[in-house]
N, C-alpha and C positions, 0 to 999 in steps of 0.2 A: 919443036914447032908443031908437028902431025895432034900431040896430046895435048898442046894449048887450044890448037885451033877447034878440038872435037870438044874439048870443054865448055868453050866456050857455044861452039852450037849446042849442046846438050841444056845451056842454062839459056841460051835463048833461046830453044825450044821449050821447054818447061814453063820459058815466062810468058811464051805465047797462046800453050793451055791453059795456066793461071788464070791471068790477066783476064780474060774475058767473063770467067766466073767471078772473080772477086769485082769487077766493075759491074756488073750483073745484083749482087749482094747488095752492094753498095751505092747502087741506082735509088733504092727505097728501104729505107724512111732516110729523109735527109732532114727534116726536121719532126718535131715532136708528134705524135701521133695522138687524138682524141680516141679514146674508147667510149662510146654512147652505155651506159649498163640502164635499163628500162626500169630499175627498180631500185629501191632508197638502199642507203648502206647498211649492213650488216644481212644481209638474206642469200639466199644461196647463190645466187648469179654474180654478186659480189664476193663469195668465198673464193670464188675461183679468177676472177677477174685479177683481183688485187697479188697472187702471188702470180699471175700471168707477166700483169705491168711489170715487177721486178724483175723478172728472168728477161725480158722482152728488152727494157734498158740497157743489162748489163751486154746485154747480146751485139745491140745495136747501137749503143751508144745515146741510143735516141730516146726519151721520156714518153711512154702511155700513157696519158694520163686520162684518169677515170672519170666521166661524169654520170653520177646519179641521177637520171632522169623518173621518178615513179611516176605511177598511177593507172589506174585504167587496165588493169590487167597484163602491164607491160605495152598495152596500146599508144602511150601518149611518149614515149624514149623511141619507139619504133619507128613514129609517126615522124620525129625532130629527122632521124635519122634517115630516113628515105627522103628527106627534104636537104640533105645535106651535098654538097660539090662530091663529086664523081671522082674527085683525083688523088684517092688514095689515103687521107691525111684524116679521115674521119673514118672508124670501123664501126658496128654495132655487134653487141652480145647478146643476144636474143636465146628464143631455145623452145623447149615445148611448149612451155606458154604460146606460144606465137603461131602453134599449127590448130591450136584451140580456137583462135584469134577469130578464124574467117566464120567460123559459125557461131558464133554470140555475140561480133558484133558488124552487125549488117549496114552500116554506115563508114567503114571504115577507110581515110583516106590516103590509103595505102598496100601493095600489094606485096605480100610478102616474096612470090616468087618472082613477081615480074621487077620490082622495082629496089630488088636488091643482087648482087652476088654473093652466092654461099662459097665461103673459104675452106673453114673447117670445123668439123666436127671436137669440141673440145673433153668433155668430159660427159661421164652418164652416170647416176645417182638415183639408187632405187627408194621411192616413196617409205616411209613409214608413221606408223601410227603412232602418236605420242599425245600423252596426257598429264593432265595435272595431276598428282599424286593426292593434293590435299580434297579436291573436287572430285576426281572419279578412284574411288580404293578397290575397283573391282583385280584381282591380280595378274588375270592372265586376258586377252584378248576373246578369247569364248566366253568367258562370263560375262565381261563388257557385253558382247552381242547379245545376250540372251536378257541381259540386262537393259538396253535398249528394244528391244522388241516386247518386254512388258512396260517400258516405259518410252512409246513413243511420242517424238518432239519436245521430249524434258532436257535431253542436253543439245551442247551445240557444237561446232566446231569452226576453228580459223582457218582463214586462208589467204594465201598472196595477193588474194583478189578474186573477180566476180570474173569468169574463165580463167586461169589461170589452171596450172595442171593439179595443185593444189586442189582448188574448187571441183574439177572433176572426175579427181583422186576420192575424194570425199562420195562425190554422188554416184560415182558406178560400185564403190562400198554400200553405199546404201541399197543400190539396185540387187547385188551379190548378195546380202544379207537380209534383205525384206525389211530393213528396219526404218527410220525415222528421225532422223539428226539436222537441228535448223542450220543453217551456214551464217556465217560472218563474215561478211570480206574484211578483208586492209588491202592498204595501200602496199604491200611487200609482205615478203616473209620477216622480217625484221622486227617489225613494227606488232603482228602477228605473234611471232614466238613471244616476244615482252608480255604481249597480255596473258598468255600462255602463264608463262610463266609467274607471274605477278596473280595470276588466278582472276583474272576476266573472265574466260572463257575456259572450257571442258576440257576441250582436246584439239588435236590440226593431224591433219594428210600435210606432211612435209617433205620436203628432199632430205636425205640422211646429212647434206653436205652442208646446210645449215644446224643443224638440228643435236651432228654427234656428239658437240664441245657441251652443249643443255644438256643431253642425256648422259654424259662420260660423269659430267660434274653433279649429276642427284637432282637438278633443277627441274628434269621433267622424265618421264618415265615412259619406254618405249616398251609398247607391246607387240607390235606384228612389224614386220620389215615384208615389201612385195616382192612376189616373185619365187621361186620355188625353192629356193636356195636362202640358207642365213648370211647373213655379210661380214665380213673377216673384220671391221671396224666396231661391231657391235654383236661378237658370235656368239653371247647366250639370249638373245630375243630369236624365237622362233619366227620361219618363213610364213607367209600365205597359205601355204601348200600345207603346211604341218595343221594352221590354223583348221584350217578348214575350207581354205579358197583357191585351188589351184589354180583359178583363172583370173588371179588379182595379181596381174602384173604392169606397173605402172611406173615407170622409169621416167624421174625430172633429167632432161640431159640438157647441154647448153654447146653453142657453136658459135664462131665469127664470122658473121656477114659484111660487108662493103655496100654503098650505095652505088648504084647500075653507073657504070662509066668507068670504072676504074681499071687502068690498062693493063694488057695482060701482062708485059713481065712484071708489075708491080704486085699483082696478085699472085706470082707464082712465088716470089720472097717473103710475099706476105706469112701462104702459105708453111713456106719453110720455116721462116724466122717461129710462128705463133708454133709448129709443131717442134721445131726444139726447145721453145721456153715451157711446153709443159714434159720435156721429157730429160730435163734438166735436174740434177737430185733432189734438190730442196722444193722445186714442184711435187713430183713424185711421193715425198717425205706428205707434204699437202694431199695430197690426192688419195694417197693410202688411209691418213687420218681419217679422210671425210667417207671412206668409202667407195672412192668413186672410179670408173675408168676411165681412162683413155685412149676414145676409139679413131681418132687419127682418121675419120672418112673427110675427103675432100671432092670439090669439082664436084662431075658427073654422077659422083656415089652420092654425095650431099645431097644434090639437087632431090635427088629419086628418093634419098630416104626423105628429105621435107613430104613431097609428095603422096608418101605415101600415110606419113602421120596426119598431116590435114585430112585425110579422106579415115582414117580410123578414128579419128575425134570426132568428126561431123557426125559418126553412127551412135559413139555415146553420150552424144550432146541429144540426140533425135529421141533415144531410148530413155533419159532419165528425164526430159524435159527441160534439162536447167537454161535458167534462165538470169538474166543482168538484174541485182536488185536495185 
């Protein structure tokens, strides 16, 4: 009697810790989940999106599904998204682009910090230089430069868009190097790499997380990766630093945001749920490919690091001049 009776408190004790976590879990998503992605398919915010959505499913039972919203620098997916109901069922993926945002476009109806929640920080993906091999044969990243500096405004370069971290990937190169390179926008990095590739255009300032699968496969040729360090995804392209630019460090990263409303235990599963789908194997498997980490800041740390990138973009937006073509 004394061993049934303690059993049985032991297992409704258990179920009374349980239970409130797993109702907690299972509070949000109860139905399918929109993911807003600011930019057309295949470019790097959807590299990571789409192996997110899977793990996200399996997890929750529940479908993310992706909408490709382009244009505009990622302005016009951002802009849908801060306009969307408060209660959980709509996220957005946004990312450096978006701290570029408030200073290039000065019209913008929408606020990044006020009129969203930051969730989490998902992945971070250092810039690199890639070119067309048939268009530019110079072989190493130094001759390129030396090579634009007697031939200034003859080549050009792509980009995700007119702000975009791409775009200002490109122009503090410029500033760093004294040289002279017209810019392109697109509407994505997608669209971007195609002409790339296809020989449109010279070269792009890319995220590696689009860019590795081009460069793995011969289709386009990287010379410099940012930052001081070479990147374990692509370890014979020398760093910044080797190059000759210690101070060219320029990381595309991307996070999930919510439109202002969203209540807090739904954001705290959110949270959970988005940080074990990218830490999931077959994410991770992804994420190594592309180069890329996962830095897991959320809340409070989100918010601060947004903050602090808005206000470091604003200074090399003011220094290179650029400007919306």
């Amino acid at each position: 009697m004394t061993f049934a009776f303690n059993r049985r408190q032991a297992l409704l004790g258990a179920a009374a810790f349980t239970l409130p976590g797993l109702a907690r879990a299972q509070s949000w998503p109860t139905k399918p989940v929109t993911l807003i992605v600011p930019f057309p398919a295949g470019g790097g915010t959807d590299a990571f999106a789409r192996p997110l959505a899977a793990q996200f499913s399996k997890l929750t039972g529940k479908t993310l599904v992706i909408d490709n919203r382009g244009g505009a620098g990622g302005t016009v997916g951002a802009s849908v998204a801060a306009k969307a109901a408060g209660d959980g069922y709509t996220l957005f993926m946004g990312g450096a682009h978006h701290m570029i945002a408030p200073s290039m476009y000065p019209k913008l109806d929408y606020d990044i910090e006020k009129d969203f929640v930051p969730l989490v920080q998902v992945a971070s993906v250092p810039q690199v230089l890639v070119v067309n091999p048939r268009r530019v044969t110079q072989p190493t990243a130094q001759a390129l430069i030396e090579h634009l500096r007697k031939n200034p405004g003859k080549l050009d370069y792509a980009s995700a868009g007119a702000g975009s971290v791409h775009h200002l990937a490109g122009e503090l190169f410029k500033i760093q190097t004294k040289t002279s390179i017209t810019h392109i926008p697109y509407r994505g990095a997608g669209p971007a790499l195609q002409d790339l590739i296809a020989g449109t255009v010279d070269m792009a300032f890319d995220g590696l997380g689009s860019s590795a699968g081009h460069i793995k496969g011969g289709r386009i040729k990287a010379l410099m990766v940012a930052g001081k360090q070479r990147n374990p995804a692509i370890p014979d392209v020398p760093s910044a630093t080797e190059v000759g630019l210690p101070d060219y460090n320029v990381q595309t990263w991307y996070g999930i945001w919510a439109p202002k409303g969203m209540p807090a235990d739904a954001q705290q599963a959110a949270i959970e749920v988005i940080r074990k789908s990218c830490q999931e194997p077959d994410a991770k498997t992804v994420w190594q490919g592309q180069g890329a980490d996962f830095p897991g800041v959320s809340g409070a740390q989100f918010a601060s690091l947004i903050r602090d990138e808005i206000s470091r973009w604003a200074q090399v937006v003011k220094a290179s001049g650029a400007k919306l073509e």
